[in-house]
C-alpha positions as CSV (number, residue, x, y, z in Angstrom):
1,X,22.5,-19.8,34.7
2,X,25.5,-18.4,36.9
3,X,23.3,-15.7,38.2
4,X,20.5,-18.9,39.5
5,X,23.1,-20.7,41.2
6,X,24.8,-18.0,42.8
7,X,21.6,-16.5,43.8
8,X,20.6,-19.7,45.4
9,X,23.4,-20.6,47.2
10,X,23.9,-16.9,48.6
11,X,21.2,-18.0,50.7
12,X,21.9,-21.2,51.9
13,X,24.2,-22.2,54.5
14,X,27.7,-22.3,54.7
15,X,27.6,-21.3,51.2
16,X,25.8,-18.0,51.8
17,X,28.9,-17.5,54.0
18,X,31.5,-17.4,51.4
19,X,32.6,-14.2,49.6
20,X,31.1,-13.6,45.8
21,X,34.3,-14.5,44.2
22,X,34.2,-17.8,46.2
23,X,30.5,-18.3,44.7
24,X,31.5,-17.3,41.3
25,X,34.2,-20.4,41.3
26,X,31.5,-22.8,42.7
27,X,28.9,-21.5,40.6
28,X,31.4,-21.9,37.0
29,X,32.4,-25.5,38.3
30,X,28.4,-26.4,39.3
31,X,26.3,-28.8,37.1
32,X,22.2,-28.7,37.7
33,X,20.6,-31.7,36.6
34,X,17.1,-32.8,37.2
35,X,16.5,-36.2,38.6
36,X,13.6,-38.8,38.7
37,X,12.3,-40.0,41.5
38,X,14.0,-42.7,43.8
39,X,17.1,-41.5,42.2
40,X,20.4,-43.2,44.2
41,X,23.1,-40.2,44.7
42,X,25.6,-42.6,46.4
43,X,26.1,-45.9,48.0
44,X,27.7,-46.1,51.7
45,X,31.2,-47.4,51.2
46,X,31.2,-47.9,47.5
47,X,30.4,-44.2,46.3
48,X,33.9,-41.6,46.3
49,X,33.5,-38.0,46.9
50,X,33.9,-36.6,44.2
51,X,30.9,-34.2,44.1
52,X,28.7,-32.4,46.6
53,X,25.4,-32.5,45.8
54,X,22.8,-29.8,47.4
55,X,19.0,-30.6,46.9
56,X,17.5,-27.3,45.7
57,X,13.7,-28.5,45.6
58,X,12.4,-31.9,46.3
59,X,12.8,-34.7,48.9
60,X,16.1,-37.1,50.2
61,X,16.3,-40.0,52.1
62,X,18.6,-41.9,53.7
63,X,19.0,-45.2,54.1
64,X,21.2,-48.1,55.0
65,X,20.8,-51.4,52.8
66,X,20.8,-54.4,54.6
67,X,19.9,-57.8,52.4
68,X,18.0,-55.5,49.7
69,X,15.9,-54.3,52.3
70,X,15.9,-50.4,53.0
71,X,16.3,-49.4,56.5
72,X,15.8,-46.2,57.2
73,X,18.8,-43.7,58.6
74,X,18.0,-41.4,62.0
75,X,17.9,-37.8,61.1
């Protein structure tokens, strides 16, 4: 599983930037999971930082939430 992550992130930047031991270190401390759809990674100003989170396959969207009503977030 190692070999996958540091495969992927080899070729994505700034990761692909970082020396092999570097990888190696992010790649041991890395979890994959697999999420459903309209999964929520964070919420603005009530989430910490705790994780970085890098989208492999799939889509994301950001959005602000105003009154339960999603506004959508300029690229």
């Amino acid at each position: 599983m190692n070999d996958d992550i540091i495969q992927f992130l080899s070729s994505v930047k700034p990761f692909s930037m970082l020396p092999e031991d570097d990888l190696n270190t992010i790649a041991q401390l890395s979890v994959v999971e697999d999420l459903p759809v309209d999964s929520i990674l964070t919420v603005q100003g009530k989430s910490g930082f705790e994780f970085v989170h890098v989208v492999k396959s799939g889509l994301i969207e950001l959005f602000y939430d105003k009154k339960g009503k999603r506004i959508l977030s300029d690229p």
